[in-house]
Backbone as XML, in Angstrom:
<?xml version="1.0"?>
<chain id="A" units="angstrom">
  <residue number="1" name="UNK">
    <atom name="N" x="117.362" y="107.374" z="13.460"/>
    <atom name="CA" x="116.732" y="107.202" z="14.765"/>
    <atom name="C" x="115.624" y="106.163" z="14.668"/>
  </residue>
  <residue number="2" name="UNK">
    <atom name="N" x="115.333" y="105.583" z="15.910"/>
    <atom name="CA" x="114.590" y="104.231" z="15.548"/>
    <atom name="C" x="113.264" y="105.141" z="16.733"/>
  </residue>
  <residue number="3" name="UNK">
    <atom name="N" x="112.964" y="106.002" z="16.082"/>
    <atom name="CA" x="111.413" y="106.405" z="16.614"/>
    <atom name="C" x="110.177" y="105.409" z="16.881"/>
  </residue>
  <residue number="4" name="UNK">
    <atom name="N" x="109.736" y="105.483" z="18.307"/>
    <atom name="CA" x="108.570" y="104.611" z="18.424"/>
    <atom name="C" x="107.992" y="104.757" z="19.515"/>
  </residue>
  <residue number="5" name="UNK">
    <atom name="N" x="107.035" y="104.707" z="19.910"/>
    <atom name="CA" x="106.329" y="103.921" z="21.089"/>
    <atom name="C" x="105.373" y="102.579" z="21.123"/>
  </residue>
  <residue number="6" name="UNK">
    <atom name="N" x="104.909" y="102.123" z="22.373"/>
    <atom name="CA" x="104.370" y="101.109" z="22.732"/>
    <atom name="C" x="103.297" y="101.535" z="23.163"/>
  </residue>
  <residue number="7" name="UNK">
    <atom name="N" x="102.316" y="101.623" z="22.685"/>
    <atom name="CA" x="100.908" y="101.864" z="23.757"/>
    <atom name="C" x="99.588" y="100.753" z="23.777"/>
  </residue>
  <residue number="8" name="UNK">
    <atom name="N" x="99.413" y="100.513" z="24.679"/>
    <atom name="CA" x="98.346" y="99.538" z="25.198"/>
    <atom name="C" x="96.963" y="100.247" z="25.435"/>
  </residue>
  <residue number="9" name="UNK">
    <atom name="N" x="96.092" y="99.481" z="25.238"/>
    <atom name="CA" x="94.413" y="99.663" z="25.361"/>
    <atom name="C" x="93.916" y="98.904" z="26.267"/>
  </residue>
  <residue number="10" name="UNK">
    <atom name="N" x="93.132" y="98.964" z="26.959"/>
    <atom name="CA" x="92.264" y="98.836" z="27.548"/>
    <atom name="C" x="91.026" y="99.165" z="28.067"/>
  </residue>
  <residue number="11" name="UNK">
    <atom name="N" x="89.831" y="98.336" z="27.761"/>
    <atom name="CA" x="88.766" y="98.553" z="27.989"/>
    <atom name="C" x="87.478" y="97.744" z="29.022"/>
  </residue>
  <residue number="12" name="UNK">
    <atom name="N" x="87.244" y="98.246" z="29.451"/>
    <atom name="CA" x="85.995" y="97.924" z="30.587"/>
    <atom name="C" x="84.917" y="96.621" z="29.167"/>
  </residue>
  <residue number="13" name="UNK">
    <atom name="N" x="84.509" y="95.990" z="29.319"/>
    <atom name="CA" x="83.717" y="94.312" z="29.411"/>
    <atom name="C" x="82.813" y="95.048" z="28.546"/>
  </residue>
  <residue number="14" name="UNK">
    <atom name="N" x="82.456" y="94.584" z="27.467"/>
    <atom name="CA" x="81.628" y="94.394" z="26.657"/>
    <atom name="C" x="80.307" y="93.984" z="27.071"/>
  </residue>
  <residue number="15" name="UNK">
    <atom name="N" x="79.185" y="94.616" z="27.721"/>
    <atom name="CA" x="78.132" y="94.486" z="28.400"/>
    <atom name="C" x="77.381" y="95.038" z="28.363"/>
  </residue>
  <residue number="16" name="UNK">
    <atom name="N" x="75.751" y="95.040" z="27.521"/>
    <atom name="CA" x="74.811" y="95.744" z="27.037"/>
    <atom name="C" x="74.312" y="95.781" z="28.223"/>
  </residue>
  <residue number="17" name="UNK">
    <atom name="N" x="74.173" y="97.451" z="27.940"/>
    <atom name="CA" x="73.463" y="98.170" z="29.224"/>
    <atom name="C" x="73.545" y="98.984" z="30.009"/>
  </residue>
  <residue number="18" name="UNK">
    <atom name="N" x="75.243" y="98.664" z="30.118"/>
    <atom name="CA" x="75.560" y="99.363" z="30.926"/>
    <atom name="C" x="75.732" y="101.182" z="31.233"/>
  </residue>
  <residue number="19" name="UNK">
    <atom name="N" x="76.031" y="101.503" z="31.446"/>
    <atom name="CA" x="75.416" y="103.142" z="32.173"/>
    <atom name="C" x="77.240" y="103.890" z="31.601"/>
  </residue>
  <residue number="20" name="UNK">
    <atom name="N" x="78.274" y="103.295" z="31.483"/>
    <atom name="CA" x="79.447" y="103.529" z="31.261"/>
    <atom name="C" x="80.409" y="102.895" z="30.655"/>
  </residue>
  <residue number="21" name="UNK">
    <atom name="N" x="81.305" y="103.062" z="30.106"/>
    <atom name="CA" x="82.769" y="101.969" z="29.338"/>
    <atom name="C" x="83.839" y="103.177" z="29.683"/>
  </residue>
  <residue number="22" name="UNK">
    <atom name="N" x="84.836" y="102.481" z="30.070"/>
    <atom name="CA" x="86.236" y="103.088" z="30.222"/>
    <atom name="C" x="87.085" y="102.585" z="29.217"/>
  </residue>
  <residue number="23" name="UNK">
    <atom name="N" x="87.964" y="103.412" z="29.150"/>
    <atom name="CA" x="88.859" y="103.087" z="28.173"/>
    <atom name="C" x="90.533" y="103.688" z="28.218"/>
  </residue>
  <residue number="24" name="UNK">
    <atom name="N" x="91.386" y="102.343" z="29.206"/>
    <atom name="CA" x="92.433" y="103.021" z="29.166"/>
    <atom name="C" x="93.546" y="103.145" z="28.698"/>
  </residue>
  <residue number="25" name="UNK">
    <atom name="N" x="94.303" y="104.366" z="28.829"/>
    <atom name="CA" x="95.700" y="104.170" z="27.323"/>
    <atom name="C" x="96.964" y="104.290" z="28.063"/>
  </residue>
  <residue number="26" name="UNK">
    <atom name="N" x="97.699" y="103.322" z="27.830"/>
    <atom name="CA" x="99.096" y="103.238" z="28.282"/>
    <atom name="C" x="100.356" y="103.604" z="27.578"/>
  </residue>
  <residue number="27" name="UNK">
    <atom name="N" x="101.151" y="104.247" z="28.059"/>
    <atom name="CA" x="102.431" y="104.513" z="26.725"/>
    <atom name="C" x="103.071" y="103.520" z="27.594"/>
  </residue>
  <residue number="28" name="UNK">
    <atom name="N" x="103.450" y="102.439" z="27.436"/>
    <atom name="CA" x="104.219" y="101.526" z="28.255"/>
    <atom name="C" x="105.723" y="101.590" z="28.117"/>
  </residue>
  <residue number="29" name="UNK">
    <atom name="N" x="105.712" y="102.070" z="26.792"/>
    <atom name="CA" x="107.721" y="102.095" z="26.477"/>
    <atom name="C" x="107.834" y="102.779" z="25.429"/>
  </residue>
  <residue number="30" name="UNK">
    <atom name="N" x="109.204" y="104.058" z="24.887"/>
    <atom name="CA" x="109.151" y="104.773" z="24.284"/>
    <atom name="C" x="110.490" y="104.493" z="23.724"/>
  </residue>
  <residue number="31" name="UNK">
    <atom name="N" x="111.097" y="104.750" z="22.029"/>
    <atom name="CA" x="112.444" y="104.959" z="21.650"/>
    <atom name="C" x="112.579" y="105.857" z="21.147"/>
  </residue>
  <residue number="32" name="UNK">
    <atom name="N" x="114.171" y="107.102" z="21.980"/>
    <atom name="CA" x="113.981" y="108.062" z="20.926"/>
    <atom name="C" x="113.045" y="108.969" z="21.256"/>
  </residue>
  <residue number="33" name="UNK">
    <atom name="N" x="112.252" y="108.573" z="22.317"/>
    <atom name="CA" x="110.986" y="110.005" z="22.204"/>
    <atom name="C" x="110.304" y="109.901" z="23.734"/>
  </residue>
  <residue number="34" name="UNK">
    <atom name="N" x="109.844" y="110.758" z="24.430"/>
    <atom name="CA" x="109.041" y="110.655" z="25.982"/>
    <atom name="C" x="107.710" y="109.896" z="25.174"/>
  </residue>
  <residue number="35" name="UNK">
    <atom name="N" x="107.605" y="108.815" z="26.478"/>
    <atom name="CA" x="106.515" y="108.065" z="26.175"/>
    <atom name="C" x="104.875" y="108.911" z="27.307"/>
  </residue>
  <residue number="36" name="UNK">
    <atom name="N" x="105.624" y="109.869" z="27.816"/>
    <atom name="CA" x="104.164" y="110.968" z="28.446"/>
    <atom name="C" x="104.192" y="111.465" z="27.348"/>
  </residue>
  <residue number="37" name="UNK">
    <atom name="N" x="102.945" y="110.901" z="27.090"/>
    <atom name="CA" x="102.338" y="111.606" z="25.372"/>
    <atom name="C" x="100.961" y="112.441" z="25.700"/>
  </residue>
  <residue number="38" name="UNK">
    <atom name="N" x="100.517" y="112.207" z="26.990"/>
    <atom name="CA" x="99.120" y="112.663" z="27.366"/>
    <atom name="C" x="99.383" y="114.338" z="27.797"/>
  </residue>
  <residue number="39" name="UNK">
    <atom name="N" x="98.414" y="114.694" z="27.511"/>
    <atom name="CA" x="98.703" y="116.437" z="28.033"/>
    <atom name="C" x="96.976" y="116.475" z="29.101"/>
  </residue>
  <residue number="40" name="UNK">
    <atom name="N" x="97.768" y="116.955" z="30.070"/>
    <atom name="CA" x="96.377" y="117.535" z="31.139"/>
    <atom name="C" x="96.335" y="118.955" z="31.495"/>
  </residue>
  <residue number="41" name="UNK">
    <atom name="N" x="95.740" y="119.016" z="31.751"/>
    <atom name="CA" x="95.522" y="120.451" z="32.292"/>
    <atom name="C" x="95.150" y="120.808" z="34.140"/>
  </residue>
  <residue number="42" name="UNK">
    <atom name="N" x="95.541" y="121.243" z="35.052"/>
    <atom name="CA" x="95.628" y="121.580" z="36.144"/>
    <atom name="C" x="94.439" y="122.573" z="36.422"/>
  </residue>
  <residue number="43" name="UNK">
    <atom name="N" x="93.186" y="122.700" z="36.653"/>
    <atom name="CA" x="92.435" y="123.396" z="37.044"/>
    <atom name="C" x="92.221" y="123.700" z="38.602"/>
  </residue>
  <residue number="44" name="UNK">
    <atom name="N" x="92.570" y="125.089" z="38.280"/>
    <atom name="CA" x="92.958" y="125.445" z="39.830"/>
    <atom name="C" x="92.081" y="125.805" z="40.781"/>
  </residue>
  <residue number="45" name="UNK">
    <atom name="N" x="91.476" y="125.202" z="41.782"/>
    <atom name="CA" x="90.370" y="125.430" z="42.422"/>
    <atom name="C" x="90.065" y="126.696" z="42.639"/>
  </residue>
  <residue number="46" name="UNK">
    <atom name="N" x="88.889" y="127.410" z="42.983"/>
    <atom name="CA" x="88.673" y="129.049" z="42.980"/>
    <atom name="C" x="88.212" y="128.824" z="45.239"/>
  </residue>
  <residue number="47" name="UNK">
    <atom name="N" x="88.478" y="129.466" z="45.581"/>
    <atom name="CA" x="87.615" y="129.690" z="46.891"/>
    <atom name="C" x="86.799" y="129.553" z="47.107"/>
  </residue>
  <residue number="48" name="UNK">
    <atom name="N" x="85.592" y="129.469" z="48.150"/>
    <atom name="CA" x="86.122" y="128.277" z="49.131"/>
    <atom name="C" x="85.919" y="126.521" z="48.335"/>
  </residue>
  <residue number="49" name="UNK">
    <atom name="N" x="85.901" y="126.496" z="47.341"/>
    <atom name="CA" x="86.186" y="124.892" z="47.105"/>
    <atom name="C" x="87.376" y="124.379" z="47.727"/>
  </residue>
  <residue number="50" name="UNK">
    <atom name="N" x="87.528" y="122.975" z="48.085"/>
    <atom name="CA" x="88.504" y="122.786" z="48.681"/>
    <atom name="C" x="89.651" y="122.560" z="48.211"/>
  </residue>
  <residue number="51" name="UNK">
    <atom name="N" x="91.178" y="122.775" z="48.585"/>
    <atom name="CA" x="92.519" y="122.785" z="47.394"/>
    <atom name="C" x="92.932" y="121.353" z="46.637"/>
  </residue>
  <residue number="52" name="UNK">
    <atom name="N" x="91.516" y="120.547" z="46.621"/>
    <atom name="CA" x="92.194" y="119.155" z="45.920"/>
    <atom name="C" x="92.485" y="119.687" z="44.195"/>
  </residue>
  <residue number="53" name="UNK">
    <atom name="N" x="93.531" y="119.192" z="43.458"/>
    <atom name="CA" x="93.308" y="120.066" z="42.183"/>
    <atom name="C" x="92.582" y="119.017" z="41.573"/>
  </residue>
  <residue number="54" name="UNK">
    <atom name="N" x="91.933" y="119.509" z="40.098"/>
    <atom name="CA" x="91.284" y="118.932" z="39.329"/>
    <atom name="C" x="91.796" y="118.802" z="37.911"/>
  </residue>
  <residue number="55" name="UNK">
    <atom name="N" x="92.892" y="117.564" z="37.659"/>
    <atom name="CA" x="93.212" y="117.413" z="36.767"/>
    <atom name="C" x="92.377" y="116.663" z="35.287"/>
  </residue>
  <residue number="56" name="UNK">
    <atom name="N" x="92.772" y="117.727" z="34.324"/>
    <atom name="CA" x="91.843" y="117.008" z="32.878"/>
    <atom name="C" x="92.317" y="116.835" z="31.819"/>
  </residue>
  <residue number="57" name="UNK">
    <atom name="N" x="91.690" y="115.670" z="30.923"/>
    <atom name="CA" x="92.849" y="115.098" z="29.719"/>
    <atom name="C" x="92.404" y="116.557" z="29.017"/>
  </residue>
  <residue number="58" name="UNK">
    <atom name="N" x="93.728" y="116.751" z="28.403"/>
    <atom name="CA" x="93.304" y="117.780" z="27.233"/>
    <atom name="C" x="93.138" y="117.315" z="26.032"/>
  </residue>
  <residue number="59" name="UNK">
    <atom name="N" x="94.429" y="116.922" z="25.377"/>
    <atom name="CA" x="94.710" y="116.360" z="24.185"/>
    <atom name="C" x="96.255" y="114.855" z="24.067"/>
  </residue>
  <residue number="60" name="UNK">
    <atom name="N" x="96.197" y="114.781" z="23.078"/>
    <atom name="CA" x="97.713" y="114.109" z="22.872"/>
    <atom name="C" x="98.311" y="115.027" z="22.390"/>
  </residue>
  <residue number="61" name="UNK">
    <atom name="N" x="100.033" y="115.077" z="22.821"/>
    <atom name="CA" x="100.730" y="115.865" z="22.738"/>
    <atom name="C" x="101.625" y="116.106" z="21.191"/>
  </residue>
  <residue number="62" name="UNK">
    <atom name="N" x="101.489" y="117.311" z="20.847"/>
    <atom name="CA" x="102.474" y="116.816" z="19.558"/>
    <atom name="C" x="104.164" y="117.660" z="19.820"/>
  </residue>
  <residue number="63" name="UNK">
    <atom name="N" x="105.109" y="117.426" z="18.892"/>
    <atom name="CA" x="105.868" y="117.474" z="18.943"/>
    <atom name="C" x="106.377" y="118.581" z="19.731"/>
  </residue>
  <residue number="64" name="UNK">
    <atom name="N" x="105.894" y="119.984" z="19.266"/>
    <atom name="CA" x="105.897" y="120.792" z="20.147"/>
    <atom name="C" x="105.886" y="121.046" z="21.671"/>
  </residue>
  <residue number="65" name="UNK">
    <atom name="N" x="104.486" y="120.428" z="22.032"/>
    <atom name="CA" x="104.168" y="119.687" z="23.509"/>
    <atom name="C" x="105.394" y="118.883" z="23.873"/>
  </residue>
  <residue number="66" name="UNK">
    <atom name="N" x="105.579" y="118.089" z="23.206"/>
    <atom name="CA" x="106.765" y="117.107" z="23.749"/>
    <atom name="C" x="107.979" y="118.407" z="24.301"/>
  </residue>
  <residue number="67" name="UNK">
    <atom name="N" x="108.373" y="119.525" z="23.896"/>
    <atom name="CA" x="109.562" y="120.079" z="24.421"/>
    <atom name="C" x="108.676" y="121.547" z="25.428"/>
  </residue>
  <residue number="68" name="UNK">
    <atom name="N" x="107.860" y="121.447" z="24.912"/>
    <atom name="CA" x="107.436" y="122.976" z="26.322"/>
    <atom name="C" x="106.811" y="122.777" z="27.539"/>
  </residue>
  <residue number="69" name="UNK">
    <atom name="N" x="106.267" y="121.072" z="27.374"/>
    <atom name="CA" x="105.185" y="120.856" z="28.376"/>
    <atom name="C" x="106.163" y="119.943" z="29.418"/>
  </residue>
  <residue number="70" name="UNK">
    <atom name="N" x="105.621" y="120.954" z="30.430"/>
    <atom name="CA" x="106.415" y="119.484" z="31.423"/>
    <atom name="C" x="106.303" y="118.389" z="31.880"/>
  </residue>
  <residue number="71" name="UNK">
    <atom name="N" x="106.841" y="117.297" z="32.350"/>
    <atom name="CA" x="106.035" y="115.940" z="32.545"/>
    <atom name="C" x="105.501" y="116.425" z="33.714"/>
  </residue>
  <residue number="72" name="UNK">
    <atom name="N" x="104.864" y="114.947" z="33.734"/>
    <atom name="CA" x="104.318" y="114.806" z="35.731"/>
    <atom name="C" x="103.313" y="115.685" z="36.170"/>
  </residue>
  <residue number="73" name="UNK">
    <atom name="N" x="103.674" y="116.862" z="36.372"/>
    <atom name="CA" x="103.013" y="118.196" z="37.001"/>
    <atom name="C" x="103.418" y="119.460" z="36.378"/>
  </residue>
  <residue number="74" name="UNK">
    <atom name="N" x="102.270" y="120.168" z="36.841"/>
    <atom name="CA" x="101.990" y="121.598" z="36.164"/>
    <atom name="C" x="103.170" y="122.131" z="36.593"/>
  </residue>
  <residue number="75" name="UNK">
    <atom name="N" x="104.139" y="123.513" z="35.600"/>
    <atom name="CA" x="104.592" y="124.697" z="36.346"/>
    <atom name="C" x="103.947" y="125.694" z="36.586"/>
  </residue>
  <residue number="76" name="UNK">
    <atom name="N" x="103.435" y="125.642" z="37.627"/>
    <atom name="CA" x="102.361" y="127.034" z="37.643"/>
    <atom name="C" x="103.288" y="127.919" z="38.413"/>
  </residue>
  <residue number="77" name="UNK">
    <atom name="N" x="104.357" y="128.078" z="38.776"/>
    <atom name="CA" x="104.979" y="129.485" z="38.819"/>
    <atom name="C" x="105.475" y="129.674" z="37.949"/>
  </residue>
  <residue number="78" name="UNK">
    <atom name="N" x="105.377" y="128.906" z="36.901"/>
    <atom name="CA" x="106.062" y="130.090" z="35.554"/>
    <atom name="C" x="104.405" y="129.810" z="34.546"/>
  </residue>
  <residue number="79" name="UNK">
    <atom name="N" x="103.496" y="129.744" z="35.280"/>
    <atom name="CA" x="102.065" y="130.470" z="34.523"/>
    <atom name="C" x="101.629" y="128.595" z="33.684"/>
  </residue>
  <residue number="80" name="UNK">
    <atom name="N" x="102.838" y="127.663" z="34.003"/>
    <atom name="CA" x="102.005" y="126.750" z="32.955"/>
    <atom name="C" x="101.153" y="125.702" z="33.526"/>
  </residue>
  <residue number="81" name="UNK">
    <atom name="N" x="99.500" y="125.722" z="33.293"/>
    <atom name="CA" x="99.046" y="124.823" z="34.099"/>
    <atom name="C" x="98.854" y="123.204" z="33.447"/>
  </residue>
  <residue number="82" name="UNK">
    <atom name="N" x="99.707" y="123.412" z="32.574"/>
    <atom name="CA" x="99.553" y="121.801" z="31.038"/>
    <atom name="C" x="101.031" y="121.263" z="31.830"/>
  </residue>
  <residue number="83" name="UNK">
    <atom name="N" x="100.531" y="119.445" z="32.249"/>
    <atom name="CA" x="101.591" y="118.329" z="31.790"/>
    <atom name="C" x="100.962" y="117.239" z="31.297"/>
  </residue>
  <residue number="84" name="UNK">
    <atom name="N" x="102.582" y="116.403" z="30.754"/>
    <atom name="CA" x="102.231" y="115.261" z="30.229"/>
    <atom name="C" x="102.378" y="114.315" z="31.526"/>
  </residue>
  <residue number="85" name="UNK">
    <atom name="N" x="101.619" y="113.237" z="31.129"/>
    <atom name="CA" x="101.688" y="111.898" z="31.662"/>
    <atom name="C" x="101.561" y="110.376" z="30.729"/>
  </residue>
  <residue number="86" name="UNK">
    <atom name="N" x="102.224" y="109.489" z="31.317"/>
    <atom name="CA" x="102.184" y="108.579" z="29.881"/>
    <atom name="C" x="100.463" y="107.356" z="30.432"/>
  </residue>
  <residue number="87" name="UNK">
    <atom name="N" x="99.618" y="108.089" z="30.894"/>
    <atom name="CA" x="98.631" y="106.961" z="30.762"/>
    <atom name="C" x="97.028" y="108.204" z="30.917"/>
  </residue>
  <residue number="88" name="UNK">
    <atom name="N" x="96.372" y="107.449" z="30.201"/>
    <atom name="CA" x="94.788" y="108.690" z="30.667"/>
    <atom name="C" x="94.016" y="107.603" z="30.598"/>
  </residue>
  <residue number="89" name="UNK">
    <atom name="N" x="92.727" y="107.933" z="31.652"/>
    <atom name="CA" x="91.824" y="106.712" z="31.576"/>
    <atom name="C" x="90.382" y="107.807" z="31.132"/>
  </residue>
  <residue number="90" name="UNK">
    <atom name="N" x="89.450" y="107.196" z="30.210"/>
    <atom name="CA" x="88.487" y="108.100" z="29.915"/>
    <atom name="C" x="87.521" y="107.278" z="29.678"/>
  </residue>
  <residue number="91" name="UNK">
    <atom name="N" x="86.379" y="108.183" z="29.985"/>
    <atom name="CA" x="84.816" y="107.221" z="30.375"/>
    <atom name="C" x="83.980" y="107.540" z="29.250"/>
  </residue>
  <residue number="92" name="UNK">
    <atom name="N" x="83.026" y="106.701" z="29.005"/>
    <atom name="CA" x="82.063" y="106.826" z="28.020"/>
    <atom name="C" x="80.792" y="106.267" z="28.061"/>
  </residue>
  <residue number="93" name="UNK">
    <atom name="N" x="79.635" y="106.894" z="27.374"/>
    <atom name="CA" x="78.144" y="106.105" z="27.477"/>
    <atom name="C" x="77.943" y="105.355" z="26.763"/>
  </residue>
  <residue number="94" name="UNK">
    <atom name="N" x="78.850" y="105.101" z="25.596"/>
    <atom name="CA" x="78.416" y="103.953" z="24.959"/>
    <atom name="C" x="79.691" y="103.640" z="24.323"/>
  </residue>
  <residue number="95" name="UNK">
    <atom name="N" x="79.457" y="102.242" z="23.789"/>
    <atom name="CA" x="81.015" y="101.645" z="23.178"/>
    <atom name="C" x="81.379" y="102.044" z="21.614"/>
  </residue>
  <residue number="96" name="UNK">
    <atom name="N" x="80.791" y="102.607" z="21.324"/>
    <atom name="CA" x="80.636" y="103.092" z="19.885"/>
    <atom name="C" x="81.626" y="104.544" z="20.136"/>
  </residue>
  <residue number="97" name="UNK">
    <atom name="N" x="81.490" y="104.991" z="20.754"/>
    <atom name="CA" x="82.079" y="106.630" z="20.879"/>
    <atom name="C" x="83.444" y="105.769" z="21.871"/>
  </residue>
  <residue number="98" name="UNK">
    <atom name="N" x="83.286" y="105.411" z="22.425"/>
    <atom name="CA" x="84.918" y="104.585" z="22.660"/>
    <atom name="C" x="85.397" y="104.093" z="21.886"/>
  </residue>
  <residue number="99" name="UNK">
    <atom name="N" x="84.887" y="103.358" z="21.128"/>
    <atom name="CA" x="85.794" y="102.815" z="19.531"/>
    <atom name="C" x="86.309" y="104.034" z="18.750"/>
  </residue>
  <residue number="100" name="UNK">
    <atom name="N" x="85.336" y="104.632" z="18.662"/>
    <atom name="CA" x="85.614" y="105.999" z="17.831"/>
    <atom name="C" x="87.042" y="106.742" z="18.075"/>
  </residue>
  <residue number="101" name="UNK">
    <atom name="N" x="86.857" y="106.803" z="19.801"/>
    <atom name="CA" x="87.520" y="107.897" z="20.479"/>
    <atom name="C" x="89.154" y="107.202" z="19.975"/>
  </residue>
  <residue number="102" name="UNK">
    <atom name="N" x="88.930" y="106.217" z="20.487"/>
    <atom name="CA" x="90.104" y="105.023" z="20.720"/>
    <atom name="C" x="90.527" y="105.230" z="19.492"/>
  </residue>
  <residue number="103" name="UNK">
    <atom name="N" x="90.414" y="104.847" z="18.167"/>
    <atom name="CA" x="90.795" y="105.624" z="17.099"/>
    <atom name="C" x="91.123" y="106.520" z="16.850"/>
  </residue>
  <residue number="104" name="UNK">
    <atom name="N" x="91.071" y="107.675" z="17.046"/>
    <atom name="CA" x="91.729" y="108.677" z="16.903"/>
    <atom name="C" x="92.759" y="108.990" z="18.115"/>
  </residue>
  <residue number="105" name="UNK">
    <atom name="N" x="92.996" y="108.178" z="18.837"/>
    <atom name="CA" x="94.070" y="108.350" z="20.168"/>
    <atom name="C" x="95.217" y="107.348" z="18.739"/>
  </residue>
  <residue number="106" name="UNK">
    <atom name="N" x="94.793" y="106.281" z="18.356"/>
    <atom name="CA" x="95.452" y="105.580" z="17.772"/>
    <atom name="C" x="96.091" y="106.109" z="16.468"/>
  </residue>
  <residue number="107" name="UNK">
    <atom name="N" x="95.593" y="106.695" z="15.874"/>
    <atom name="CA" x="95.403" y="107.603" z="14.839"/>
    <atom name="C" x="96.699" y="108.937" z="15.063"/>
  </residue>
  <residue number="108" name="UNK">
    <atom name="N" x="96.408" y="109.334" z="16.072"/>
    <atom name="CA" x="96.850" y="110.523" z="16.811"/>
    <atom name="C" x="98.293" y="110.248" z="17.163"/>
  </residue>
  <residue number="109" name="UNK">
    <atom name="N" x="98.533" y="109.265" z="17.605"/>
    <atom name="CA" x="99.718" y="108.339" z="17.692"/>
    <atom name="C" x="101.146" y="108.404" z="17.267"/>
  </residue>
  <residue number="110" name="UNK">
    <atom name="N" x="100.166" y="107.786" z="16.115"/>
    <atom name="CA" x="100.627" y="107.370" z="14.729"/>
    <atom name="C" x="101.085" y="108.860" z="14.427"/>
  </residue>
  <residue number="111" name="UNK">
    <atom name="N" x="100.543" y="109.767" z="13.929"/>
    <atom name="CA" x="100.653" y="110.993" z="13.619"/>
    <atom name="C" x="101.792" y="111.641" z="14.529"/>
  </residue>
  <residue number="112" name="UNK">
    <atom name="N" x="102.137" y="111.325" z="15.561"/>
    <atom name="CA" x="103.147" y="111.736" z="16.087"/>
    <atom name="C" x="104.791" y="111.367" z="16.304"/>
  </residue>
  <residue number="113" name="UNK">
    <atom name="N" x="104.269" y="110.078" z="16.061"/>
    <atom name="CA" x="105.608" y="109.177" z="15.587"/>
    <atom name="C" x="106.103" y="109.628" z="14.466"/>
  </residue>
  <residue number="114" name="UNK">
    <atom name="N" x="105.490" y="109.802" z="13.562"/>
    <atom name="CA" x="105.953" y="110.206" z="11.807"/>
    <atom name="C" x="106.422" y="111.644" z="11.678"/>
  </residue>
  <residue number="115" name="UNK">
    <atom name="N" x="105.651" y="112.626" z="12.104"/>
    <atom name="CA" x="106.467" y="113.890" z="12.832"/>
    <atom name="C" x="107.768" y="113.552" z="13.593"/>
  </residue>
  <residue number="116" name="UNK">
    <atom name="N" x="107.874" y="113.315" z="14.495"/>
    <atom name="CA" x="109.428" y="112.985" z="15.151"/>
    <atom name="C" x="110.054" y="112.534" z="14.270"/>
  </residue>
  <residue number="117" name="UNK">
    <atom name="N" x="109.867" y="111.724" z="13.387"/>
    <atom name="CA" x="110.844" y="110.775" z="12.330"/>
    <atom name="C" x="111.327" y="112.054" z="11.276"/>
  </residue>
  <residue number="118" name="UNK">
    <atom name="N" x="110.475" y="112.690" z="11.090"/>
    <atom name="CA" x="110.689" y="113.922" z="9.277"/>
    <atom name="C" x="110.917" y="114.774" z="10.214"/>
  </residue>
  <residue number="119" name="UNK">
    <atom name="N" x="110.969" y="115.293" z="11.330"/>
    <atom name="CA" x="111.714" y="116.378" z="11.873"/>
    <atom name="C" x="113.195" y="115.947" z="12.523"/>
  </residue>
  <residue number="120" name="UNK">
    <atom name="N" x="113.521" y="114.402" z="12.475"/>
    <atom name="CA" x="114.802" y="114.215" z="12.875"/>
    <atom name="C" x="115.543" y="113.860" z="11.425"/>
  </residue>
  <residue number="121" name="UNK">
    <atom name="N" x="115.176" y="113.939" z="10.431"/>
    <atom name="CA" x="115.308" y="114.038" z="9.181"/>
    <atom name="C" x="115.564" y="115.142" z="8.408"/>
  </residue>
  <residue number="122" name="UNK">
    <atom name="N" x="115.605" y="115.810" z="9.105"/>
    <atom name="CA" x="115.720" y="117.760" z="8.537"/>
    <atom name="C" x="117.001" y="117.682" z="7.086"/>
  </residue>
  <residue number="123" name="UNK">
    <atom name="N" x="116.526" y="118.140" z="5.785"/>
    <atom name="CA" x="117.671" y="118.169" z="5.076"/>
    <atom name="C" x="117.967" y="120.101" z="4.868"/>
  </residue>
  <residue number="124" name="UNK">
    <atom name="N" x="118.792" y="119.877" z="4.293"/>
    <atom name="CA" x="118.605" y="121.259" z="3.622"/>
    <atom name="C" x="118.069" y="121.527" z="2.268"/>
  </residue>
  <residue number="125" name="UNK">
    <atom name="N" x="117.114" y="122.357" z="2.295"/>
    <atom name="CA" x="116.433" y="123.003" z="1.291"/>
    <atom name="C" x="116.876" y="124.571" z="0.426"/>
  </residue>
  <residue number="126" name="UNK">
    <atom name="N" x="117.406" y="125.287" z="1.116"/>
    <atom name="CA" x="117.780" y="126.527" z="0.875"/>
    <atom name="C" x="119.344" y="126.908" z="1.190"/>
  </residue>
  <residue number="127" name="UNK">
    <atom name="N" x="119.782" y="127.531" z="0.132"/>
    <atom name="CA" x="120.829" y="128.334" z="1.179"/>
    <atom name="C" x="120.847" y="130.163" z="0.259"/>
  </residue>
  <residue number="128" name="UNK">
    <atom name="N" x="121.013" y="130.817" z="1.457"/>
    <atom name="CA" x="120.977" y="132.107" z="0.715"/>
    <atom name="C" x="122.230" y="133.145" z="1.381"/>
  </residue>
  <residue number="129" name="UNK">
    <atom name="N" x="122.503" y="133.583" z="0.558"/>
    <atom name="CA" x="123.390" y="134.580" z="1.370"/>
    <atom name="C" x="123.231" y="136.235" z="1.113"/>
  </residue>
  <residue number="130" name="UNK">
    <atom name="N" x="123.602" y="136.664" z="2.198"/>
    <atom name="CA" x="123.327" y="137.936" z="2.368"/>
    <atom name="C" x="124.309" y="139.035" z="2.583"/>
  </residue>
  <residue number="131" name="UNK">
    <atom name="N" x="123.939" y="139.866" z="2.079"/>
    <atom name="CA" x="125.069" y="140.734" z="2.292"/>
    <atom name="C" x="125.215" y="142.319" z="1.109"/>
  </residue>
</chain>
């Protein structure tokens, strides 16, 4: 299997001073694997707030995620309020903790690609019989 994705960065202007930096991540193209790698979470408004929902990055998804979580949107009639999406945009006070962050999204990645690869690689290790 030719396991991979494509993901793009982007970041808000290099500008001392400023009050914020964004930083956004794209899965632009995937082989072999869903390129919604992002997992959110659906926080469900309580009464009387009003019913806009309030979606939040959770994590990147790992392999697991990739088969229980649904894309797009939550199933919340079967209790699940986690989906993936293939882009998250996230804010920061300084560019140092965005480099950081950004690294370990990159990092995180990586780490998930190489999982898909050794789990589509499965050999056999054991055989036992019973009886």
């Amino acid at each position: 299997m030719a396991i991979s994705i494509t993901v793009k960065y982007y970041r808000s202007e290099i500008i001392t001073g400023l009050q914020s930096y964004d930083l956004r991540v794209v899965a632009e193209s995937a082989t072999d694997m869903s390129k919604k790698i992002f997992v959110f979470q659906r926080m469900v408004p309580i009464p009387p707030i009003p019913a806009t929902p309030d979606d939040r990055f959770t994590c990147l998804a790992d392999p697991v995620d990739l088969e229980e979580i649904p894309e797009d949107a939550p199933d919340l009639d079967n209790e699940m309020p986690y989906f993936r999406v293939d882009e998250v945009t996230l804010r920061f006070r300084d560019m140092t903790t965005l480099e950081e962050v950004k690294n370990l999204i990159d990092e995180d990645v990586q780490r998930l690609v190489d999982s898909l690869k050794a789990a589509a690689n499965v050999a056999l290790t054991e055989t036992k019989i019973y009886g």
